[in-house]
N, C-alpha and C positions, 0 to 999 in steps of 0.2 A: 392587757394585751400589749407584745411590744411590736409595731410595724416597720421593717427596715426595708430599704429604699437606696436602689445602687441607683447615686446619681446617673452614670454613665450608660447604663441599657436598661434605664425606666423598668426594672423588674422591682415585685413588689412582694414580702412575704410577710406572713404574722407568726407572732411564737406566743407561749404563753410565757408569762416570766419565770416559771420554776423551773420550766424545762430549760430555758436559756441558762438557769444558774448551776443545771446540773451538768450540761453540757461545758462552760466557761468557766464556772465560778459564779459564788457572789459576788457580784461586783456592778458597780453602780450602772445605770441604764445608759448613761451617754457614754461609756469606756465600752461599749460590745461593738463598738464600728473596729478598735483597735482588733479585735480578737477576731472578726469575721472578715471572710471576702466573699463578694459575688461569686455564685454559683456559673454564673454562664459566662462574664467577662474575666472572672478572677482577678478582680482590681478592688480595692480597701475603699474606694471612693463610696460608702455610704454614709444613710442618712436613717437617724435611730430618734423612733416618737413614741411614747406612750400611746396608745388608741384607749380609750375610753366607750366604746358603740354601745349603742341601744339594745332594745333585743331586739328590733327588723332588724338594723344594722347588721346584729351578730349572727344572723343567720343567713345573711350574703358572705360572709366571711369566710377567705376558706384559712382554715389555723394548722399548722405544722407541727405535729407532735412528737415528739422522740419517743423512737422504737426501742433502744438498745444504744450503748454506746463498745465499742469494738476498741483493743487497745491492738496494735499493729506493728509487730516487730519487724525491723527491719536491719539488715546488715550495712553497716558504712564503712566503707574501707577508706585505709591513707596510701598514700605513695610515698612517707616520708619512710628512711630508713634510717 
């Protein structure tokens, strides 16, 4: 389980690792602060741990699963001419 940790407003989430990899990539456990920001501050400033829990542990745990991944077009225009 991975636990990330936005310094800045003490919020705290779990992911599982697969779902993280299908979300980012694979890619190594301490490079997802790069790829992620807070949800309620939107600031990069976290902190990425392996968790290792028990089973009491893992059943206080609340773990964040990927539903679906959405790809989202969007229009970007230039002003150059």
């Amino acid at each position: 389980m991975i636990r990330v940790r936005c310094v800045n407003c003490n919020i705290t989430r779990h992911y599982l690792p697969g779902d993280l990899a299908k979300l980012i990539g694979d890619i190594p456990f301490w490079d997802v602060d790069r790829h992620m920001r807070c949800e309620r501050c939107k600031r990069r400033d976290l902190d990425v741990d392996i968790l290792l829990p028990s089973a009491s542990e893992g059943l206080r745990i609340r773990v964040r699963r990927l539903v679906e991944i959405r790809m989202v077009r969007r229009v970007i225009w230039s002003d150059e001419e």
